[in-house]
N, C-alpha and C positions, 0 to 999 in steps of 0.2 A: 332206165337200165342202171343197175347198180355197179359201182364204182370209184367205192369210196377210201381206198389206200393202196399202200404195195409195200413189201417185205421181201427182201434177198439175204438168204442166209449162205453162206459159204465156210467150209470145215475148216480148221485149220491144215489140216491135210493135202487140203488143197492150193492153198495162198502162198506167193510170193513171200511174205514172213513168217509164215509158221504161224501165224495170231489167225483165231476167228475173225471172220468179216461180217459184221447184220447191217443192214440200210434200208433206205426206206424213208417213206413218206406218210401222213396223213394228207385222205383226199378230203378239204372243208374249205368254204368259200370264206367264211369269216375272218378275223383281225388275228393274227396267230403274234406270240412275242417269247422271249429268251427270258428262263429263269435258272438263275442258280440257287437251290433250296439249302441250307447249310441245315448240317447233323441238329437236333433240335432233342429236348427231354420234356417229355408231356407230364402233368401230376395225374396220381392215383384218379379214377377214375373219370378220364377223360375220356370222350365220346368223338366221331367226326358222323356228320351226314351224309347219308349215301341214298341213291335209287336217282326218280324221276318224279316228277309234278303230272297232274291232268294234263296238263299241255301238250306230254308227250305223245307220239303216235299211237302209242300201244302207252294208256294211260296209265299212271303209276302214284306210288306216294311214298314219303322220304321218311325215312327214320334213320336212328341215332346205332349206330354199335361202337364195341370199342375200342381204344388208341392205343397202340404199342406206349410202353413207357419212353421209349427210344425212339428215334427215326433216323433213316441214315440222311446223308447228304447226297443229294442228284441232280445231275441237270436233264432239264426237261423244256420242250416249247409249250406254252400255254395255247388255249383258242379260246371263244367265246360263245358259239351259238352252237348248241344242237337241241332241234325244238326239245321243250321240258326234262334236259339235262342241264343243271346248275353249272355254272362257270366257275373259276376257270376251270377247264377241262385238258385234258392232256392223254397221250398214245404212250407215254411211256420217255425211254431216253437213255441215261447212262447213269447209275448211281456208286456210290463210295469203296464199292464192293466187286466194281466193275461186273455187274450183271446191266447188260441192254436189253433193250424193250422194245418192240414195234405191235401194233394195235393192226386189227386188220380186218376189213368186213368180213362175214360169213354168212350167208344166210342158210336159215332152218325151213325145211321144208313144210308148205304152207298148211299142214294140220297142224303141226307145234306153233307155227305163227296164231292160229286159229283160237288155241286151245289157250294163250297166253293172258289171265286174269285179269280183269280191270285193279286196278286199284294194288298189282303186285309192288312187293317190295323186293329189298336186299340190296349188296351194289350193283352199280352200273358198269357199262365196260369202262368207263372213265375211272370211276375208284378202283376198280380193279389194278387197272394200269398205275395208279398212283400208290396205291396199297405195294404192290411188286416193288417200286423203286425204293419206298419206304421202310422196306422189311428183309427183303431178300437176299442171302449171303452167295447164292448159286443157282443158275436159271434152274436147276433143278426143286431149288425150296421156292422159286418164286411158284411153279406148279400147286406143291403141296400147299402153299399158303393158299393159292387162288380157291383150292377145290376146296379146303377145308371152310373156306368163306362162304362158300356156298352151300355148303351139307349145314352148314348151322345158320345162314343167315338167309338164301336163296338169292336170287338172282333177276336183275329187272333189265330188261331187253329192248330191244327197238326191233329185233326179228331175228337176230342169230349175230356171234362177233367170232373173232378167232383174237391171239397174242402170239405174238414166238420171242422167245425167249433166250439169251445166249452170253454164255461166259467161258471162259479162256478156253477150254477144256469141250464143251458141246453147245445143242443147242434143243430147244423143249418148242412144239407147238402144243397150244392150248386151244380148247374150242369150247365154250357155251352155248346150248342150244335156248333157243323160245320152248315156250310150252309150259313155264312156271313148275314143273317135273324137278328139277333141280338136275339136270342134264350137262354131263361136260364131260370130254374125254381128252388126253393129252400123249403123244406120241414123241420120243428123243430124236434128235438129230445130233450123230455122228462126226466125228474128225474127215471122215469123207463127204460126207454128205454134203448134196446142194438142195435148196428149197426156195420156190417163190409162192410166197401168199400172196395171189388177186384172183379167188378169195383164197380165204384161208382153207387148208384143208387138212383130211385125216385119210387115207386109204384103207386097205386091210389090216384087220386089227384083229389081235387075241382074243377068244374069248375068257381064257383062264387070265386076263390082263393082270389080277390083283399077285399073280404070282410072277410075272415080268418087269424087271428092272427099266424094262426100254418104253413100257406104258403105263399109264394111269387114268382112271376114271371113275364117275360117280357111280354106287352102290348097282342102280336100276341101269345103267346102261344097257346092255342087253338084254334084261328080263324086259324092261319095257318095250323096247322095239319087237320082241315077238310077242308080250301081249295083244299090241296094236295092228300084228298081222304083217308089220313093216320085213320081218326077215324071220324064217323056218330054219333049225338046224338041222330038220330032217332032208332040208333042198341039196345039203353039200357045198354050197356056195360060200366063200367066205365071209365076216362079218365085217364089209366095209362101212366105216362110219361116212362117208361120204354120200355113199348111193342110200342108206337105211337114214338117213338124220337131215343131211344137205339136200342141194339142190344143183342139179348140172350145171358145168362152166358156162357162164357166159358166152367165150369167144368160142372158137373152135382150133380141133388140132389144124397145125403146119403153120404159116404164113398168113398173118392177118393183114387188112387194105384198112385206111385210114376210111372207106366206104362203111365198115363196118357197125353195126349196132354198138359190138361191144369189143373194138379193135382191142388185139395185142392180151387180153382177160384169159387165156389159158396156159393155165401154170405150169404144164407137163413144155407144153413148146417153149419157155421162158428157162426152163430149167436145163433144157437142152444146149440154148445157149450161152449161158455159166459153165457147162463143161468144156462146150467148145472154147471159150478164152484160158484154156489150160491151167495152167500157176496162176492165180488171182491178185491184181494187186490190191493196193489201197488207191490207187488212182483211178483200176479198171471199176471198183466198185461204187466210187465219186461219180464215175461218168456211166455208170449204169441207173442209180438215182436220179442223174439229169437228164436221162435220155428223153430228148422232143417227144418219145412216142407216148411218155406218161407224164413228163415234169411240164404241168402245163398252168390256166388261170385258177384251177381247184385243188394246184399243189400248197398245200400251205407251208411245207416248209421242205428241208431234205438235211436229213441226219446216217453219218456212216462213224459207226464205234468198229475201232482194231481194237480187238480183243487179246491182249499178250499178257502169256504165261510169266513173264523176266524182267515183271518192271522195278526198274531199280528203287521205286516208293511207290505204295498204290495209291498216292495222289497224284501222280504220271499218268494215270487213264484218262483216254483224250477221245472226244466226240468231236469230231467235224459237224459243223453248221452251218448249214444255208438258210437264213431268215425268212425267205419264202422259196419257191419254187424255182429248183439250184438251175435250171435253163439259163435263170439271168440272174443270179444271186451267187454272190462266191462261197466257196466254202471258208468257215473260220472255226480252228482248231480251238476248244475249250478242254482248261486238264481239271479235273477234278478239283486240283489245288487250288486252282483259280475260285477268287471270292467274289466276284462281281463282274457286271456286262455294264456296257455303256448303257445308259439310258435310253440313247439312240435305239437300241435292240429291245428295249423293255414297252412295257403294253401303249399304247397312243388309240386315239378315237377311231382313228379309219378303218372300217370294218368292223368296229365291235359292235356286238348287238347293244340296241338299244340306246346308242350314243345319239341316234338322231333326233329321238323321244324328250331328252334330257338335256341342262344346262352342267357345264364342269362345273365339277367341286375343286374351288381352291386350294385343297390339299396336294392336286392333281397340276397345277397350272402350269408349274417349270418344267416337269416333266414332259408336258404335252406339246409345251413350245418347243423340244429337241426336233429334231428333223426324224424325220421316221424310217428306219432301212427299211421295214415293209414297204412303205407308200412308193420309198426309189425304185426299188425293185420292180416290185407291178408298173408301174411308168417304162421302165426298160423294158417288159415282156411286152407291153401292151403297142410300143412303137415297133419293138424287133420283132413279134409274130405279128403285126400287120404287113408287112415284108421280109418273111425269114430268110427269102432267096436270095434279100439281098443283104443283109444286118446279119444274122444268125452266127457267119462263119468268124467275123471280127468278135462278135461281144464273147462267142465261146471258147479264143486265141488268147482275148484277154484276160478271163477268169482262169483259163489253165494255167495260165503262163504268170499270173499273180499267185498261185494255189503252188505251182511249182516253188516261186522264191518261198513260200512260208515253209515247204517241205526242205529246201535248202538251211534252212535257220533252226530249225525246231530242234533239233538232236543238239544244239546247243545250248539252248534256253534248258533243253531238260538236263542236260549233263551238272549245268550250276547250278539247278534247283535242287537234283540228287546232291549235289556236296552239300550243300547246306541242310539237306535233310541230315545228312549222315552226323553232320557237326552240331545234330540238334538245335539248328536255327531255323523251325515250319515256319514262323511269322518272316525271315524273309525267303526262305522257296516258294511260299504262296504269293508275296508281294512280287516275287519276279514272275510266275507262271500268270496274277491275273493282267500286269503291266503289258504282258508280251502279246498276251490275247486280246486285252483292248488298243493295243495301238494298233494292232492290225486289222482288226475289227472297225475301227474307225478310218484305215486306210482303206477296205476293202467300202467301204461306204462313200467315202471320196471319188473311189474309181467306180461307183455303179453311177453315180449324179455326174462324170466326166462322160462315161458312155452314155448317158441320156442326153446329156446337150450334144453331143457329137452325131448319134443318131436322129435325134431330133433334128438339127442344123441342116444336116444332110434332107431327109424327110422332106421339110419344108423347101429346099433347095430345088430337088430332082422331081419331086411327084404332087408335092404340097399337101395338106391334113385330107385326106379324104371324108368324104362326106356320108353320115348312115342312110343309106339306102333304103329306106323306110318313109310309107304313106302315111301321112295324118290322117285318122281316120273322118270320114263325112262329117263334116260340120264342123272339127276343130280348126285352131287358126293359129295355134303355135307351133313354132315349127320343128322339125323332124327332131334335133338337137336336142330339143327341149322332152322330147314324151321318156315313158320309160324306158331306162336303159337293159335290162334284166332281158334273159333267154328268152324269145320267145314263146309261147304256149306252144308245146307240140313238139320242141327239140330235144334231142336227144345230147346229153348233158355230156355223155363219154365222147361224143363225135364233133358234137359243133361250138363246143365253148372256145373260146383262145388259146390257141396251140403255135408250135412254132416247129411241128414236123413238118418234115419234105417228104414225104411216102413212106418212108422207109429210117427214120430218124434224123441225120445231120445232112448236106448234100454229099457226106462220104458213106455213108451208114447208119449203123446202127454199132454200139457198143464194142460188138465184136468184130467188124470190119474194121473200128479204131485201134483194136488192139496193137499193142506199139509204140501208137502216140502219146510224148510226154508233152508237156506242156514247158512253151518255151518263156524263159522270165522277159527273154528283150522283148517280145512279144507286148506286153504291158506297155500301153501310151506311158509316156511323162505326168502321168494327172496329179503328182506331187506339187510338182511344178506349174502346172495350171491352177490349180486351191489354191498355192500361195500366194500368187498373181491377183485370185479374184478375192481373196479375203483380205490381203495386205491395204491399207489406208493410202490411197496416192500423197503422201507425204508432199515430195516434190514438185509435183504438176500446181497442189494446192497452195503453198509458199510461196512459188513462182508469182502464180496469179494474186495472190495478198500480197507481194510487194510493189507489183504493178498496177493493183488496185490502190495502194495505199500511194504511191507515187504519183499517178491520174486525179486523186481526190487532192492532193495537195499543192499540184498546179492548175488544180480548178480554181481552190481556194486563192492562190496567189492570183490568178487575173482578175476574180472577183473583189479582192480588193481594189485590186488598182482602177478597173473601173470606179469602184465603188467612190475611191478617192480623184 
């Protein structure tokens, strides 16, 4: 069962600040990591690679098109595996221009999946998405670039994708169909508007669209679809690009049961509940990202851009970051200004394809030694969703209630960065904007490895490691421990992976039922003060004992004389 992302889009119309809201996740099991890509200038005739290898499901091959002379500057999460899509790969993010990005499964209905060429080329949804950050001044030219890439280069698939797209002012979905057709269609969203892609979608749509400002699509969209007998305008029916192109929701309408094949997968019921939290915050859409019912072991990361018309330098645009699946990862504010992440958040072996295959290259070695916020994080989800009833409500008191104090500080860090902009000194508004995001960055990593020993402690304490549940099969003799750790053959990947829902999201709710709740700072353990504790050298104790040791050895010595004598 397919379920592989989510995208929440909210108008500015609607929000507590007046600013667009997009968020969202990539769903991927692999090694995910934090990059800030700086503005870069390509020489004349530079090329990037794009498509898929045989490897992929729906086999492909890679070829060369070409590079902007330019490229803006973006920040983006990296991953590493999607069979026969080249690494790193990326859903998108926030670039210099303040256009955001979120990537979002779609599937194409299975004759275009059918029809889709061996050995097709063009970009994948990964360049695409990276093409957009790299190019695009307004979710609206990120459309036009996407489609134009594809009328001249075509397009290589894994079976259907969607992107939404959104800056200060509105917001763009886009959709790519299978079938090597060269198929896309893209529909606006409004200052009013809410939307959730899981999947992504398109509804009733124009046919005269090349004459609508509010859509766009490739040449054959609907001539093809009534070639193929998909949709008659003699029926009267509208031209939904959903029911004529897609494939039905997954979940179903109203109320979905974590029983479910494909829990919580219907985007009309998801969208419902975005209007019901009335004014939108930046907080309600942080904890719409993290909610238990999605942010779970195949979230690879959770990113929310405020999107504001009024920012006093547009290197002030700020992407909230969760380094993995925001459940148990806090969020950490990056501003565009910002020139660097800790290391700590940059790529490391765990999870990346192919690391297991492989020895490091010494190029890599300090880097790797850092401590890994991915691997903390997944250790936190992994102890708090084996017991959410009883961990879940503390780890997510203390991530709000830390995510509070950065909300408390941030209008200040920006206000000295703005003066300095204005006094024409960027090299220090950037040095304070990256300084301000990696101290906290690396605080917010301190406090996930304080909730892992605290949770763990406890754990071992009250219930002790549980044990996998699992037969060796006839004739082996190592034990349960030791055999594969990976899903079962047979599971269903939206239902039974590692979650840390209670039925219904948190044991208060779900997203909307929290509406209200802020996140309180005293909330936040002392884990300052804990680090300091476990890092500082016992000085004292050590001295102690070196002059007592030193005093013991030297009335050894002295009786061993005097025997001696």
């Amino acid at each position: 069962m397919p379920d592989k992302s989510i995208a929440f889009y909210i108008g500015k119309n609607r929000t507590e600040s007046g600013a667009t809201l997009l968020g969202g996740f990539g769903h991927e099991p692999s090694s995910h990591w934090l990059e800030i890509v700086p503005r870069q200038q390509h020489e004349p005739g530079s090329t990037i690679t794009v498509g898929a290898t045989e490897e992929a499901d729906l086999p492909g091959r890679l070829t060369q098109i070409p590079q902007v002379p330019e490229t803006a500057k973006y920040i983006t999460s990296n991953y590493s595996e999607f069979a026969g899509f080249p690494a790193p790969l990326t859903n998108g993010g926030l670039n210099e221009y303040q256009v955001a990005a979120r990537d979002v499964w779609s599937d194409s209905r299975p004759e275009l999946v059918e029809m889709t060429p061996p050995g097709q080329t063009g970009p994948n949804y990964s360049d695409l998405s990276r093409i957009a950050m790299e190019r695009a001044h307004t979710a609206r030219e990120a459309v036009q670039i996407l489609g134009d890439l594809i009328d001249r280069h075509g397009y290589t698939t894994y079976g259907g994708n969607s992107h939404l797209f959104a800056d200060a002012n509105e917001g763009w979905v886009f959709i790519e169909f299978a079938g090597g057709k060269g198929l896309w269609a893209a529909e606006r969203l409004g200052p009013d508007d809410v939307r959730v892609s899981y999947p992504g979608y398109i509804g009733d749509f124009p046919v005269d669209y090349r004459n609508d400002p509010d859509h766009m699509g490739s040449p054959n969209l609907v001539d093809f679809a009534v070639q193929q007998g998909w949709w008659n305008p003699a029926d009267g029916r509208p031209f939904n690009v959903q029911q004529v192109y897609g494939t039905p929701f997954p979940g179903h309408p109203g109320k979905s049961t974590p029983d479910d094949e494909a829990p919580w997968r219907h985007p009309p019921t998801l969208e419902e509940e975005l209007r019901r939290l009335g004014e939108v915050s930046l907080v309600d859409m942080q904890r719409m990202v993290r909610d238990p019912r999605w942010s779970d072991d195949r979230s690879g990361y959770g990113q929310v851009a405020e999107l504001k018309a009024d920012l006093a330098h547009p290197e002030l645009a700020t992407l909230w970051v969760a380094n993995t699946a925001a459940i148990t990862a806090p969020y950490i504010p990056f501003h565009i200004g910002a020139e660097t992440v800790p290391p700590e958040y940059g790529q490391h072996r765990y999870l990346t394809s192919g690391a297991a295959a492989n020895y490091l290259s010494p190029e890599y070695a300090a880097q790797e030694a850092t401590r890994s916020a991915t691997y903390v994080s997944k250790r936190l989800m992994y102890y708090t969703c084996d017991r959410p009833e009883v961990f879940l409500g503390d780890v997510t008191k203390a991530f709000e209630g830390f995510e509070a104090q950065m909300l408390g500080e941030i209008g200040g860090v920006e206000q000295q960065a703005a003066e300095a902009y204005r006094a024409g000194d960027a090299p220090r508004a950037r040095a304070l904007l990256t300084d301000w995001s990696n101290k906290w960055a690396m605080d917010g990593l301190d406090l996930t490895e304080y909730l892992v020993a605290d949770v763990e402690a406890r754990t071992k304490e009250q219930f002790g490691i549980r044990k996998p549940a699992v037969e060796p099969p006839p004739g082996v003799t190592a034990r349960a421990e030791s055999l594969d750790m990976s899903l079962p053959e047979g599971s269903i990947s939206a239902r039974d992976r590692v979650n840390c829902d209670l039925g219904n999201g948190w044991a208060d709710g779900t997203t909307v039922d929290r509406k209200g709740q802020v996140g309180d700072p005293n909330a936040v353990p002392d884990f300052r003060a804990a680090t300091r504790a476990d890092r500082s050298f016992p000085w004292l104790p050590v001295t102690i004992a070196a002059v007592v040791g030193l005093a013991l050895g030297a009335a050894a010595m002295f009786f061993a004389r005097r025997r001696a004598t």
